[in-house]
C-alpha beads as a LAMMPS data file, in Angstrom:
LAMMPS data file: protein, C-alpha beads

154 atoms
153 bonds

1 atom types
1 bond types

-500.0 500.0 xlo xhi
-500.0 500.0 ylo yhi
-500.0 500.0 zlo zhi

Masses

1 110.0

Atoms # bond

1 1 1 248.083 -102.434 488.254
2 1 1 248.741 -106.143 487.944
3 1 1 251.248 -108.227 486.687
4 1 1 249.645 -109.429 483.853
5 1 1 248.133 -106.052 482.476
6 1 1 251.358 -104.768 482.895
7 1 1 253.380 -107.303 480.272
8 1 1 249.355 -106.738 478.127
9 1 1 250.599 -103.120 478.049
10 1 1 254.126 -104.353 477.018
11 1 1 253.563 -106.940 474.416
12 1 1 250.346 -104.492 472.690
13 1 1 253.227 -101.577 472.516
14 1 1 255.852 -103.807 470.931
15 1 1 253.355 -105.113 468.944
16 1 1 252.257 -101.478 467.429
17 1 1 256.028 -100.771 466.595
18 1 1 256.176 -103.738 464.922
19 1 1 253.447 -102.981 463.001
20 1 1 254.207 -99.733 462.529
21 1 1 257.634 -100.183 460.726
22 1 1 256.095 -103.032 458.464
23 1 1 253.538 -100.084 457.311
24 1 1 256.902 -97.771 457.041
25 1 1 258.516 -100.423 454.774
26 1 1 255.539 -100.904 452.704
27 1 1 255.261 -97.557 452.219
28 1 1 258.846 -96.887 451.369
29 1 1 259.101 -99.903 448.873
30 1 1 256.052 -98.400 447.181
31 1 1 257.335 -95.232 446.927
32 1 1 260.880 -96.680 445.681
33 1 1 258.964 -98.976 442.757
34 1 1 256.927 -95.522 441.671
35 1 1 260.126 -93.901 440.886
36 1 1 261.908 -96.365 438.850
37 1 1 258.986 -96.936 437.002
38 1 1 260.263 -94.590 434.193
39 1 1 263.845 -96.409 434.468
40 1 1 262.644 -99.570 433.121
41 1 1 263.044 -100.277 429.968
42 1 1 261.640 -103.793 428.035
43 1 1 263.229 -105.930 425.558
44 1 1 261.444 -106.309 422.071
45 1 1 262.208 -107.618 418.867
46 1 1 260.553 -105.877 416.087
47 1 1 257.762 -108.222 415.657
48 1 1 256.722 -107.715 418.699
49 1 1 256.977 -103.958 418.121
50 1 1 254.438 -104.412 415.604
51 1 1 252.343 -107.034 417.324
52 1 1 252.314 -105.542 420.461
53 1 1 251.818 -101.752 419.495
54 1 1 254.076 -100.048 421.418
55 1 1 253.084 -96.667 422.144
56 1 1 255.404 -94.091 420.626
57 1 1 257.467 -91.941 423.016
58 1 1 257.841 -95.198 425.509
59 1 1 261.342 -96.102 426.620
60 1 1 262.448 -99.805 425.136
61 1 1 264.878 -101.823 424.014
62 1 1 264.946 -103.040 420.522
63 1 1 266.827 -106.438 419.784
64 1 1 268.153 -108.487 416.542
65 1 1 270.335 -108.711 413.680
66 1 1 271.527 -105.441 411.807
67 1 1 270.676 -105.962 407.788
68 1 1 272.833 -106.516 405.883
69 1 1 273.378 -103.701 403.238
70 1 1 271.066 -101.118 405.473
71 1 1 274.266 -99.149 407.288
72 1 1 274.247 -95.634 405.543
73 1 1 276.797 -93.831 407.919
74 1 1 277.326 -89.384 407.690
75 1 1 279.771 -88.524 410.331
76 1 1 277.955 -89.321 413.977
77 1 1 274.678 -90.285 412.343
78 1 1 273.575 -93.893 411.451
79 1 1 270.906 -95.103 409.798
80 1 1 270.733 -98.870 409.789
81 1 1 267.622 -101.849 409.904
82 1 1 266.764 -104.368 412.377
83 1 1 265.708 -107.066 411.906
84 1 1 264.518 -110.905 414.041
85 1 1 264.121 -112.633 410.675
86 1 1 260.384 -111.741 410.432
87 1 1 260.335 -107.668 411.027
88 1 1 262.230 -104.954 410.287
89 1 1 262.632 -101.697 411.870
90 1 1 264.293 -98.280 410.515
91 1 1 266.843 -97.335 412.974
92 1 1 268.227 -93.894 413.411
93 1 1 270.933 -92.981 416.100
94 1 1 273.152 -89.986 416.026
95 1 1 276.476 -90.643 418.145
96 1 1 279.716 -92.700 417.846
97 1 1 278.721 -96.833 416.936
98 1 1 280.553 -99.112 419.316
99 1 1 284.040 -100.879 417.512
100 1 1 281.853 -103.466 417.393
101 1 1 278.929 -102.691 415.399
102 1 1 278.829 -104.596 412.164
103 1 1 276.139 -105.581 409.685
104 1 1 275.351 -109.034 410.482
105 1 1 276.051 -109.272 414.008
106 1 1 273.202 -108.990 417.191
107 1 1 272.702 -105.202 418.988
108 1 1 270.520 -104.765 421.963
109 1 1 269.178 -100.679 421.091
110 1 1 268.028 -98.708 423.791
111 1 1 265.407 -95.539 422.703
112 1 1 261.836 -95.438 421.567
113 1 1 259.570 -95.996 418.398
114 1 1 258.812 -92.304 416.499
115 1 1 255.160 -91.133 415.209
116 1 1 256.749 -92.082 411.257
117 1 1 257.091 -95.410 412.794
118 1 1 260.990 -95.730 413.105
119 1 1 263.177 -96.198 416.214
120 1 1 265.018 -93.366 417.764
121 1 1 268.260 -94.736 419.449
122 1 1 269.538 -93.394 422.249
123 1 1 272.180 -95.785 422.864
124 1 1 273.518 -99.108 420.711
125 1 1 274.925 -101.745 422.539
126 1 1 276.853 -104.245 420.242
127 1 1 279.026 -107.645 420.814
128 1 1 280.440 -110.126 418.112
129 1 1 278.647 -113.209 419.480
130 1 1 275.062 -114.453 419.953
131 1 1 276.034 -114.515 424.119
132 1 1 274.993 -110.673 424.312
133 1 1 271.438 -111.062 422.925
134 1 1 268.905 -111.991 424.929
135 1 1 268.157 -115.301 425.198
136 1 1 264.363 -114.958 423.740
137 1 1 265.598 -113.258 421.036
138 1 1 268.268 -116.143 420.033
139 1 1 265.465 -119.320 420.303
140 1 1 263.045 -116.848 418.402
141 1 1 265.899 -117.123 415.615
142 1 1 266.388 -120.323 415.879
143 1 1 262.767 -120.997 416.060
144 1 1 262.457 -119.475 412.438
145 1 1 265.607 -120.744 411.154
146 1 1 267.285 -117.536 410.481
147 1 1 269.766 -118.040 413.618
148 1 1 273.394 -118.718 412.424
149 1 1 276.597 -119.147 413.963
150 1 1 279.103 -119.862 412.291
151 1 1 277.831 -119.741 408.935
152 1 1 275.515 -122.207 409.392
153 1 1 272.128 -122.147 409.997
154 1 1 270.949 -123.852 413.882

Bonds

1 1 1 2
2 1 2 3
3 1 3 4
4 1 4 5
5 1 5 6
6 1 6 7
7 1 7 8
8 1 8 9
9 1 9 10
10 1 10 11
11 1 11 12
12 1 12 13
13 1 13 14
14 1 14 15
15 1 15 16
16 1 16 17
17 1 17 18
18 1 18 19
19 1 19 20
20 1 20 21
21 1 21 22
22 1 22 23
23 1 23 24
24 1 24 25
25 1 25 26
26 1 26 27
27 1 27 28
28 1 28 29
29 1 29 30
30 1 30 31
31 1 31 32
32 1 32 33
33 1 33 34
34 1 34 35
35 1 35 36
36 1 36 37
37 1 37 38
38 1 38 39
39 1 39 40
40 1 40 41
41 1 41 42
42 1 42 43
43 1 43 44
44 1 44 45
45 1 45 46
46 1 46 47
47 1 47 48
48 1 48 49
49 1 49 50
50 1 50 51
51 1 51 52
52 1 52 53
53 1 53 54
54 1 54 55
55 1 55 56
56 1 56 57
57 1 57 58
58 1 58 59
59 1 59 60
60 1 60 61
61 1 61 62
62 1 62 63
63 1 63 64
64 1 64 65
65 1 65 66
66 1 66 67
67 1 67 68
68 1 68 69
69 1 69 70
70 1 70 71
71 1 71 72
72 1 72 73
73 1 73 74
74 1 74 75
75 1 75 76
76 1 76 77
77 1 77 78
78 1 78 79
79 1 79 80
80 1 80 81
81 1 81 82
82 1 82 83
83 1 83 84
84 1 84 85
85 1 85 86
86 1 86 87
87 1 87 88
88 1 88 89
89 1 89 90
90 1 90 91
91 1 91 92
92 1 92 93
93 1 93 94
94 1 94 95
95 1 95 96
96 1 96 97
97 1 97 98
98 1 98 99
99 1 99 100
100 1 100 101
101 1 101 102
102 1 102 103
103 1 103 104
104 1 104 105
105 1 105 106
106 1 106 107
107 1 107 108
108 1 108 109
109 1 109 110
110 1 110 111
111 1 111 112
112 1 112 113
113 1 113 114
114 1 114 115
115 1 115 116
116 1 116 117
117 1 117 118
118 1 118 119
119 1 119 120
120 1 120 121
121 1 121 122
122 1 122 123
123 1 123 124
124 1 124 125
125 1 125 126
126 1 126 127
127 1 127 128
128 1 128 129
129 1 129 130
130 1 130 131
131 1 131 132
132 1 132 133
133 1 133 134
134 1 134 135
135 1 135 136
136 1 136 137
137 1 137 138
138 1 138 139
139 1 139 140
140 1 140 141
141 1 141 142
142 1 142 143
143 1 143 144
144 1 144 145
145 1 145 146
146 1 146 147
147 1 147 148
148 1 148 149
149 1 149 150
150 1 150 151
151 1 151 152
152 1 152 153
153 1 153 154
């Protein structure tokens, strides 16, 4: 055997590991994005609830303002609305409300939409300022003129 069929040999083996391990990694990270698949959960306001038809059942996250004057409270369960201005959305949660949970202020609520049309929380995530929403949510406020901070409309 010569020289150069020899370092052939060499640099065709390397280059089938190589190529190997890239399939291996492709694999992996395909098998890695199928499971999380169900741990991803989507931002909506309730417009886009509507707009978009979210099937029932899926996983989201429901942003906006809590109504003011929609907070009926019995022991762990709350029943409150929703709203971006536009939309609003019957809420129903069973559990204890963050300190922070007020009428008025911004929640980000994790759960899905029901067959009646509602949203079952799961979990309510509330903050006192407009920093914790998302961002789209805040311009699509602003957009409409319903954002306001401070008592004043932006």
């Amino acid at each position: 055997m010569t020289l150069q069929k020899k370092r052939l040999g060499r640099k065709q083996r390397r280059l089938a590991v190589i190529a190997g391990l890239g399939a291996v990694l492709v694999i992996a990270g395909g098998f890695f994005a199928w499971a999380l698949r169900g741990q991803i959960t989507f931002f909506y306001s309730p417009s886009e609830i509507h707009e978009k038809a979210v099937a029932v059942g899926t996983p989201i996250r429901l942003g906006g303002l809590v109504k003011e004057g929609t907070w009926k409270r019995d022991g762990e369960t709350s029943d409150f609305v929703v709203t971006d201005g536009q939309t609003e959305m019957a809420t129903h949660y069973v559990g204890l409300l963050p300190d922070l949970f007020r009428e008025g202020q911004g929640v980000v609520i994790e759960g899905s939409v029901t067959p009646a049309g509602t949203f079952a929380a799961t979990n309510v995530l509330a903050k006192h300022d407009e920093n914790y929403m998302p961002r789209e949510l805040v311009d699509e406020l602003k957009k409409r003129g319903e954002w306001q901070r401070d008592g004043a409309p932006l």
